[in-house]
C-alpha positions in Angstrom: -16.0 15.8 -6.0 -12.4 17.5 -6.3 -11.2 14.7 -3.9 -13.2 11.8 -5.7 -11.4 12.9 -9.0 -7.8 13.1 -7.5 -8.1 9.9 -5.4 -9.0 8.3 -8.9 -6.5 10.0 -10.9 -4.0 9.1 -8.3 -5.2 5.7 -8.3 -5.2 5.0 -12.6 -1.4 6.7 -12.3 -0.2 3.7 -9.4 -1.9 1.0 -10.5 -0.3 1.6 -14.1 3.4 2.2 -12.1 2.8 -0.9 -10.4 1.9 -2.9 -13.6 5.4 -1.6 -15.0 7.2 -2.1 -12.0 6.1 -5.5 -11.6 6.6 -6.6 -15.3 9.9 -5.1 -15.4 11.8 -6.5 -12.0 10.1 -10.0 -13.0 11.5 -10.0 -16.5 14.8 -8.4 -14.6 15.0 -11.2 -11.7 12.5 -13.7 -13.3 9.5 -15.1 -11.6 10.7 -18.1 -9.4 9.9 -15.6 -6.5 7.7 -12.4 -6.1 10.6 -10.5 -6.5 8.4 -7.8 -8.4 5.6 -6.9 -5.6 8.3 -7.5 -3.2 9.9 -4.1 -4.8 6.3 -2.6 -5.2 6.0 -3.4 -1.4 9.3 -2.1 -0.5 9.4 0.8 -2.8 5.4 2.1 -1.6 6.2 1.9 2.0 9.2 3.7 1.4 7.4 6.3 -0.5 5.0 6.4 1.4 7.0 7.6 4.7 8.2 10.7 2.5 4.8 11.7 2.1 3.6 11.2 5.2 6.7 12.8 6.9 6.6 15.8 4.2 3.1 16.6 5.2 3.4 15.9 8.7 6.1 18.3 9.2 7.1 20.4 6.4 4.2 21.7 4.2 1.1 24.3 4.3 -2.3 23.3 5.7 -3.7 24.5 2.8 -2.6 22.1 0.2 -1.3 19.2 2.1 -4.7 17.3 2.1 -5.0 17.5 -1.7 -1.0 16.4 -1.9 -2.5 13.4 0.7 -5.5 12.1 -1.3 -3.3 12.3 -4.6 -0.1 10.6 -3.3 -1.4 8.6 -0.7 -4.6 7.4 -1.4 -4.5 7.9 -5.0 -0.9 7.3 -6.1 0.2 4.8 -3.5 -2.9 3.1 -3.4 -2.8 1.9 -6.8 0.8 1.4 -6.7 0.4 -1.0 -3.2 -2.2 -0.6 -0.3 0.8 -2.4 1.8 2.2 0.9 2.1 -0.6 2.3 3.8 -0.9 -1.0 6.1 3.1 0.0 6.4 2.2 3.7 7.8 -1.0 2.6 10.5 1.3 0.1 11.9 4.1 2.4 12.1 1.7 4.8 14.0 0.6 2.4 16.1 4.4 1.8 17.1 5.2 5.0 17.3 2.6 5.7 19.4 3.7 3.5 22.1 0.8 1.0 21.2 3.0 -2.0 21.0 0.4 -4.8 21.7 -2.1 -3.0 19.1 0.7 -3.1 16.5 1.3 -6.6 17.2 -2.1 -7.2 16.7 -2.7 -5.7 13.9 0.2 -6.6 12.0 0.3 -10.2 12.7 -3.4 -10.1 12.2 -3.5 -8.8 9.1 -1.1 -10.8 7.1 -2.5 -14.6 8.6 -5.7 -13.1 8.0 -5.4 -12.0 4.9 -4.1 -15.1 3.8 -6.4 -17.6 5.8 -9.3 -15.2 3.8 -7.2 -15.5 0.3 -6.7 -19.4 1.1 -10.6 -19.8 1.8 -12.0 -17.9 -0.8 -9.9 -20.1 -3.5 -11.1 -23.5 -1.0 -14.6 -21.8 -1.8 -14.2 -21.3 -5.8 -12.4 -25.0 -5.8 -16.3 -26.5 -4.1 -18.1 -24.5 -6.7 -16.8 -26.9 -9.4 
């Protein structure tokens, strides 16, 4: 339950950062391009190798999984699930899995959009 209640607390605290970082860099840069999830994007992936690398190779067992599902899960994955998308493919890379990484990287972005392009064809039939 401890980890259910930091995930969400985690979660409430990005989605809110990423509501203000979004609104702010728009009204900074205006909105003629995504300039504000582009930050988001930028900024969580960035973040989230700090964490990552922190509790890979500097911090105590004992705590680092609560830090994890706060920060990473929680935090960052209010804030932008990109980040996390960021960190698999990363591992994938680093792991000398080149052709997986590929793969998963390409794949999930035409994917993602081919789903996001059907699901609006789908809502535009409905009508």
């Amino acid at each position: 339950m401890q980890s259910l209640l930091l995930v969400f607390l985690g979660a409430g605290l990005g989605g809110c950062l990423r509501h203000v970082v979004n609104t702010g860099v728009g009204r900074l840069l205006g909105a003629h391009f995504p300039w504000g999830i582009f930050v988001i994007n930028v900024t969580g992936s960035l973040v989230m190798g700090l964490v990552a690398g922190w509790l890979a190779f500097k911090t105590e067992v004992d705590w680092s999984q609560s830090v994890r599902l706060f920060m990473a899960t929680g935090v960052l994955g209010g804030y932008t699930t990109f980040s996390s998308f960021s960190l698999d493919a990363v591992v994938l890379w680093e792991r000398g899995e080149w052709i997986p990484a590929l793969g998963y990287i390409l794949g999930s972005v035409v994917i993602s959009i081919l789903a996001l392009a059907a699901g609006l064809a789908i809502v535009r039939n409905l009508a």
